[in-house]
N, C-alpha and C positions, 0 to 999 in steps of 0.2 A: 068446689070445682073451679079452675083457671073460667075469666072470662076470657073471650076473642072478639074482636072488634074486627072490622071492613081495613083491610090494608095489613094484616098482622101478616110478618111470614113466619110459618108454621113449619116444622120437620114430624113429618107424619108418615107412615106407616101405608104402603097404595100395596091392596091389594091387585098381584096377577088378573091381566083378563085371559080366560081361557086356560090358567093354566093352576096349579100349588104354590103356593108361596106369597111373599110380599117383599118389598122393597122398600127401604127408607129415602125420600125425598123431602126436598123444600116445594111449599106451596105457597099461595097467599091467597088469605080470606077475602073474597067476595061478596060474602052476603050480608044482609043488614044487619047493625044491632040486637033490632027486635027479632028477626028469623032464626039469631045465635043463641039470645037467652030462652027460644021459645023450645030446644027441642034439642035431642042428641046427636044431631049433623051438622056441619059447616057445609057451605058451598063455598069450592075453589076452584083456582085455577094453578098448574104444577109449572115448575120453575126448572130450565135446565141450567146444567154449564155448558154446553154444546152447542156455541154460537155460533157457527161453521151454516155458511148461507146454501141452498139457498132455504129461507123461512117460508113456513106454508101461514096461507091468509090464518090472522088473529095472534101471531107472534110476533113479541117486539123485545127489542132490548132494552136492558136497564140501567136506564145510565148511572142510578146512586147503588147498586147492589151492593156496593162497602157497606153504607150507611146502613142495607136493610139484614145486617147481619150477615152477608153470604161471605163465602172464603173467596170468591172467583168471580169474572166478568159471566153475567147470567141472560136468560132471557126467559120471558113470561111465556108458556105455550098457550095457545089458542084451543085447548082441551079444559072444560068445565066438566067439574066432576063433584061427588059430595061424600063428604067422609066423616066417620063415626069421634066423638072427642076424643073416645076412649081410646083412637089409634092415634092421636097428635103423644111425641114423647116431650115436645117444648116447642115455646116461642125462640124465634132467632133475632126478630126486629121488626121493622113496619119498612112498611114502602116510604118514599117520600111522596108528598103531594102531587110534584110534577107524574112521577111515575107509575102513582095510580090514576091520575086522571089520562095517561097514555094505554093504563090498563083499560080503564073502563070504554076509552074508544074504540079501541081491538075488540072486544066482546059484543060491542053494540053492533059494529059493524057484523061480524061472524054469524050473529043469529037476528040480522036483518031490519036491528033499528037504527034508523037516521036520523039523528039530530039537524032541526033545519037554522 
C-alpha cells in the first residue's frame, strides 16, 4: 500500500454530504506520519481553484501550487475532514515548506490554538 506523508497533495475521491455521489478533488495530508501508518484514514484539508475573495476564516492561498502538482492558481480550504486510502486515486505532489507551515497556521488558528 502507497505511504502518505504530512504535506502530500492527494486527488481523492470526497464523498457528498447529504446527498449520492462523490467527487474527485485535490487535498493535502495533514496528519502525522505515525496517525498515517497507524490506520485506514488520512486527515485532510481540500484544495480549490476557486480563488475569487472573499475567503472565509482558515483559507489561504498557495503560492507554490505549480510545485505542488496542481494545474492552476489554488487555495487550501479551512475544512478538515478524514478520508479512506482506499478513495485517494494518486499523489499529485507535496506542499512546499513555506506553504505548509501557512497551512498549519490557518488550522490552528480555525480550531483555536494560538501559538504564543
Amino acid at each position: 500500500m502507497t505511504s502518505f506523508n504530512r504535506g502530500d497533495v492527494i486527488l481523492v475521491d470526497i464523498v457528498f454530504s447529504g446527498a449520492i455521489g462523490s467527487k474527485r478533488r485535490p487535498a493535502v495530508v495533514i496528519s502525522t506520519e505515525s496517525f498515517n501508518k497507524s490506520g485506514s484514514k488520512l486527515i485532510v484539508v481540500g484544495i480549490t481553484s476557486n480563488i475569487s475573495v472573499p475567503f472565509r476564516p482558515g483559507d489561504m492561498l498557495l503560492a507554490d501550487w505549480s510545485l505542488a502538482g496542481l494545474l492552476k492558481p489554488s487555495a487550501v480550504r479551512g475544512i478538515i475532514a478524514t478520508v479512506d486510502k482506499l478513495d485517494i486515486t494518486h499523489k499529485l505532489g507535496k506542499l512546499s515548506s513555506k506553504d505548509m507551515s501557512s497551512v498549519e497556521r490557518s488550522i490552528a488558528t480555525i480550531i483555536g490554538i494560538h501559538n504564543s
